[in-house]
N, C-alpha and C positions, 0 to 999 in steps of 0.2 A: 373171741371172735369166732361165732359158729359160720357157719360155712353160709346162712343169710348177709351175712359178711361175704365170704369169703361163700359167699354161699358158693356155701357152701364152700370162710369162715363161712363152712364149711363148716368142726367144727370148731379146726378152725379156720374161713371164710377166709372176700377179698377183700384185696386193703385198698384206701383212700388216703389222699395227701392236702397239708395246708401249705398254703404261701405264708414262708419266713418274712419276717416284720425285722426290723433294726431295734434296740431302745430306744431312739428317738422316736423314729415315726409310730412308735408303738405307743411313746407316752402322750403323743399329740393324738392319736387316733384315739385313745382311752375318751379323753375329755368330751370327743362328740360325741363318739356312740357307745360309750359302756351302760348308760340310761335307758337307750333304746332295747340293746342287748339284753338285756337286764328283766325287760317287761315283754318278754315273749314276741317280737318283730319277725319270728319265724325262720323257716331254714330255706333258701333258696333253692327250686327240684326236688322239694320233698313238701310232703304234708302230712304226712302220720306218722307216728311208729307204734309197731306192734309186739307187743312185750307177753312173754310163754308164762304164766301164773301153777307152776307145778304144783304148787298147796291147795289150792280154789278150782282148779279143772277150767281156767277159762281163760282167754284173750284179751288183754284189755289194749283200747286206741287210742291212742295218746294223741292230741291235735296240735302241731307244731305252731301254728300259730298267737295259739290261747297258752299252748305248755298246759294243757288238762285234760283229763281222762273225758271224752264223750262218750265213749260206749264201750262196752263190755259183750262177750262173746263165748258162751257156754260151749268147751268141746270135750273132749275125752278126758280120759284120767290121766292124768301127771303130762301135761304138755309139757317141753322140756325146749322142740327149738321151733322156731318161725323163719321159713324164708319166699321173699315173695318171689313169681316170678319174672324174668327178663323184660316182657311183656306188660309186666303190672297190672295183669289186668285176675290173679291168682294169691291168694296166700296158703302154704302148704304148713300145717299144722303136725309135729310130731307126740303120739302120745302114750309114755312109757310106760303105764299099768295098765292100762288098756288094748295096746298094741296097737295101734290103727292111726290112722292117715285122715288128717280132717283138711279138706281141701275149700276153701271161703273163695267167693265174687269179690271180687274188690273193685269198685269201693261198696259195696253194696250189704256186702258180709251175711249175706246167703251162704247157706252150705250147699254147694257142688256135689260134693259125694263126701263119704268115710269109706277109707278103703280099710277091711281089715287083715289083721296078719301080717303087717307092714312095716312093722319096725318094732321095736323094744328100749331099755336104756339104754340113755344115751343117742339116741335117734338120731340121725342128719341128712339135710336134703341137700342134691345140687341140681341144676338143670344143666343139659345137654347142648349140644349144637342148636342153637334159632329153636331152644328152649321145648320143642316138642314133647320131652318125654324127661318125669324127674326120675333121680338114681337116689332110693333111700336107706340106709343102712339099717339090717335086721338081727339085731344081734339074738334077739332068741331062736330061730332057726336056723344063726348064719347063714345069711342072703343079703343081697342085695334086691330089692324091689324094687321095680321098673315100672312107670305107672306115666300113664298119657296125661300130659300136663292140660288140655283140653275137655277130656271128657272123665278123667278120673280114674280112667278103666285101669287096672293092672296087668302086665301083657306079659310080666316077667320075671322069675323069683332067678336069680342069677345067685349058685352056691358059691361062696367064698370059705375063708377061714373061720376058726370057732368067737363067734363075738366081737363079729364086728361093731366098731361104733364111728370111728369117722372116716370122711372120704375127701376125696378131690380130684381135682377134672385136667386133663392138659387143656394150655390154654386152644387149642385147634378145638376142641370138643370132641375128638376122637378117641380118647379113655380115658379110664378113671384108675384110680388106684386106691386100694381098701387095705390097711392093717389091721389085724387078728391080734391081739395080744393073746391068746391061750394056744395059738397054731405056730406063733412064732415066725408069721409070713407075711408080705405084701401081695395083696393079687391086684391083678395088670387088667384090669378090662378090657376089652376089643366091642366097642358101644353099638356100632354098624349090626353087630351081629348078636350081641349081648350074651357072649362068652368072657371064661378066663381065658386070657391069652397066655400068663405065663403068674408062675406062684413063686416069688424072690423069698428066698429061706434070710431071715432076720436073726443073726446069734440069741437076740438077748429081745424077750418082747417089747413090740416096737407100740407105741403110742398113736401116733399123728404123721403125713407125710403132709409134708408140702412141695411143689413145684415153684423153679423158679419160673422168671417172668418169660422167657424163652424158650419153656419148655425143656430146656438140656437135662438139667439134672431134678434127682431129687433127694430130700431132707428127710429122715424115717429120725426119729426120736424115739427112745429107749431109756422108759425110766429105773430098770432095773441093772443097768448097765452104766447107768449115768456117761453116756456117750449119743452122738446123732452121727448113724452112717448115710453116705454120698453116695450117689447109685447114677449110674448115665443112663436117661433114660431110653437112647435107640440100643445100647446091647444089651442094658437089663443086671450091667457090669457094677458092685461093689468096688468104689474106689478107693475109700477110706473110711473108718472109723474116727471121730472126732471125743478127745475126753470135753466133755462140758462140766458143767455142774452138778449137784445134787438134785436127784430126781427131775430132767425135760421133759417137757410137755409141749407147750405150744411154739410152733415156729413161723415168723415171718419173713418174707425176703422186704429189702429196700429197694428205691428206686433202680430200678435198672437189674436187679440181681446182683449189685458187688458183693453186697453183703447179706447175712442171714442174721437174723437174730433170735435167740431158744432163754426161753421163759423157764426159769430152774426153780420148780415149788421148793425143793427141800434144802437148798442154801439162801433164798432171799436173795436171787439174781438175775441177771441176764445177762450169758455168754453171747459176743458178737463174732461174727465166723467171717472171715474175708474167704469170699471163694476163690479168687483168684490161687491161691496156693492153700486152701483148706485147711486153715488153720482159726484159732482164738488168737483173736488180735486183742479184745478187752475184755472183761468181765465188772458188769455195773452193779454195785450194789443195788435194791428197793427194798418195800415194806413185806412185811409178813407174811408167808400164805402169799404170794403172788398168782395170780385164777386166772387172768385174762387180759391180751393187750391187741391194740390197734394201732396204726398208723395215721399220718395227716396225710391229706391229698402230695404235698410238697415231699413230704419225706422227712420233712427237717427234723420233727418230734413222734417220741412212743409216747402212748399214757398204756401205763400198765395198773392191772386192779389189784390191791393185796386184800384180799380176806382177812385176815390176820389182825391188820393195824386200823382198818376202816380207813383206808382213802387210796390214791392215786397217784405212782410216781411218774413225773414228767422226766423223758428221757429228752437230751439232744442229741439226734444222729450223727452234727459235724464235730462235738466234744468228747462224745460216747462216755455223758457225764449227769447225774439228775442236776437237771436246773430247775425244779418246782415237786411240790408234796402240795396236794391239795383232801381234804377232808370230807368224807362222803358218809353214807348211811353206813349201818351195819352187814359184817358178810360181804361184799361187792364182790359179785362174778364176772357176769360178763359186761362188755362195754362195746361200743360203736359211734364211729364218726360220722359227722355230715358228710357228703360229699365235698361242699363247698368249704368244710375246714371250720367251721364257725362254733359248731356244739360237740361235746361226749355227753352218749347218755351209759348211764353206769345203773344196772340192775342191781339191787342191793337185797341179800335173799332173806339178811336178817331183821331189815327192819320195813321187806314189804314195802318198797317205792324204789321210784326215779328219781337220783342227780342227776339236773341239768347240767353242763360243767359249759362256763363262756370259753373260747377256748383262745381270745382276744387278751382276757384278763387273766385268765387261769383260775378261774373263781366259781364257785359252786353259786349259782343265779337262783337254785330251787331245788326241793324237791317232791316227787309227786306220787300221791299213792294210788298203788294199785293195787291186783289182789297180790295172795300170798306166796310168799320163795318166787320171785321173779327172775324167771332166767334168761332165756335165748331172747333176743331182740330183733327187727328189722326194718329197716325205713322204708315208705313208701310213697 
C-alpha cells in the first residue's frame, strides 16, 4: 500500500475497510450477485484506477466498470507510484530513472507539468492540509520536495536524512515524518513552514513509519533489527522497542488504533501489536516473499501480497487467523481496496497485469493486462 493508499500508503498509504458478512447471509448474497460481480458492475465512488508501468515508462487506466485498460499514458522512466489528489481533480506520477514528477488533469490526462529533480527510487507522494501542496520523497539528493499541487511549481527542497524513500502525514496535516535508512533517523517536518523540526536517532535502520489513527504514536520498522520502535509523537519520546519478525516492513494500524499489524518479508508473517500494553499478541503465518497489504473498510479482514507464492493471504482481524489463500499472477506487489469494500486490485510485476479479487467471494474474477512490472496503484 503506497501512500496513494495511504497516500501516501503512502508507501505505505491509507487504509479502507469492508462490512463483515455472517456465512449465511454471505452464501445467500453469493447466489444473486456473484454474476453480476463477476462481469465488471463497477466499484461504487470510484471509476478508474491508475497502475505505475515501471518496465514500459507509462500509466495505464483501468476502467472500473468495463474491468479494461482504456488508455495508456506515456511518462517518465521507471514510474514506480501514483497518487491522486484529495481533490481528484490531479494524478501525481513518481519517476525513478528519470527523477521527476509527472503531474496528469484528471480525468482528462493532460500533463500539468514534469517537475524535475524531484524524487528518485522508491519515490512517494502525500498531500498536505486541503491538499495544497504535495510532499515527495527524494532519495537521491535526500530531500523532500514540496511542489504546488495546483500549479506544479516546486516551492521547496526540505533536506532530510540520507535516502529517503517513504513518508507519512499526521492525521491534522501539520507534519510529516520521513525515515532515512542510511542516517539511521526519522525527521519530523513542521509543514507550516517546511522545515525539520526535530531528527529522532532510530538504533537500527528504520524502514517505514506509520501513525496511528489519532495521531499519538508512531510505528518506525527496522528491518535490520527485526524489531518496530513506539515513539509519542508530542515529546518525540522512544517508548519501546518491539521484537517482531524476520525482516518488517510494512505497517498498518486497525480500526480505532488497538492494534498494529507489521508485514515480516523474512519469516512469511505478520506480527500483530496490541498497543494498549505494546506488545505481540499474535504472529500470523502467510505466503512467501510477503510485499504488500491493505485493509477493508470494516477492518474485519487483511489481504496480504506474497511475491514468493503468487497469491493472496486473507487475514481475519477478530481470529488473527488466515481464513482464505486466493491465486493471483506472477510476483504480486502491491494491492489496494475499494473504498466500498467490494474489489482488491493486486499488481502482479511478474506477469504484467491486474487481479481483480471479488472480495464478496474471495475469488480472482479477472485479470487484466497492462504494461510491464506494474507497481504502485490508485483509485480514482
Amino acid at each position: 500500500m503506497e501512500a496513494g493508499k495511504r497516500e501516501g500508503r503512502g508507501g505505505m498509504p491509507i487504509i479502507r475497510r469492508a462490512v463483515h458478512i455472517g456465512i449465511v447471509t454471505l452464501a445467500s448474497l453469493l447466489v444473486v450477485r456473484s454474476a453480476a460481480l463477476a462481469h465488471g458492475a463497477g466499484v461504487h465512488g470510484t471509476q478508474a484506477l491508475y497502475v505505475a508501468n515501471e518496465g514500459s515508462d507509462t500509466v495505464s487506466v483501468m476502467d472500473l466498470g468495463s474491468m479494461k485498460v482504456t488508455g495508456t499514458i506515456a511518462v517518465g522512466s521507471g514510474p514506480q507510484d501514483v497518487a491522486i489528489s484529495p481533490d481528484r481533480r490531479f494524478a501525481f506520477v513518481t519517476c525513478s530513472r528519470s527523477a521527476d514528477v509527472w503531474i496528469l488533469a484528471l480525468p482528462a490526462h493532460t500533463v500539468v507539468a514534469t517537475v524535475s529533480n524531484a524524487t528518485g527510487p522508491g519515490g512517494q507522494t502525500v498531500f498536505g492540509a486541503g491538499a495544497t501542496y504535495a510532499y515527495v520523497t527524494n532519495s537521491l539528493y535526500s530531500r523532500v520536495t514540496v511542489i504546488e499541487t495546483a500549479t506544479g511549481k516546486k516551492v521547496a527542497m526540505i533536506p532530510v536524512g540520507e535516502a529517503p524513500t517513504k513518508i507519512s502525514i499526521s492525521p491534522d496535516g501539520s507534519h510529516a515524518y520521513v525515515p532515512s535508512e542510511r542516517s539511521h533517523t526519522v525527521a519530523t517536518l513542521n509543514l507550516s513552514l517546511n522545515v525539520v523540526a526535530a531528527e529522532l536517532p532510530i538504533a537500527v535502520r528504520p524502514y517505514a513509519v506509520e501513525i496511528s489513527p489519532d495521531g499519538k504514536y508512531l510505528l518506525v520498522s527496522s528491518p535490520d533489527s527485526n524489531t518496530v520502535t513506539v515513539i509519542e509523537a508530542a515529546t518525540q519520546m522512544s517508548l519501546r522497542r518491539i521484537p517482531v519478525g524476520d525482516d518488517p516492513h510494512h505497517v498498518i494500524f486497525g480500526p480505532g488504533g488497538a492494534f498494529a499489524y507489521i508485514l515480516n518479508r523474512g519469516s512469511d508473517s505478520l506480527s500483530v501489536i496490541q498497543m494498549a500494553n505494546r506488545q505481540v499478541v499474535a504472529t500470523i503465518p502467510v505466503g512467501k516473499e510477503p510485499s504488500d497489504a491493505d485493509i477493508t473498510p470494516s477492518g474485519h479482514y487483511i489481504y496480504v501480497t506474497n511475491m514468493g507464492s503468487g497469491d493472496v493471504s486473507v487475514i481475519s482481524t477478530l481470529t488473527s487467523a488466515v481464513v482464505g489463500t486466493i491465486p493471483v499472477g506472477t510476483r504480486p506487489h502491491d494491492i489496494v481496496i475499494s473504498g466500498d469494500g467490494r474489489y482488491g486490485f493486486v499488481a502482479n510485476t511478474g506477469s504484467d497485469d491486474i487481479s481483480v479479487i471479488n472480495l464478496l467471494s474471495q475469488t480472482t474474477v479477472g485479470r487484466v493486462p497492462v504494461g510491464k512490472r506494474p507497481r504502485g496503484m490508485a483509485l480514482w
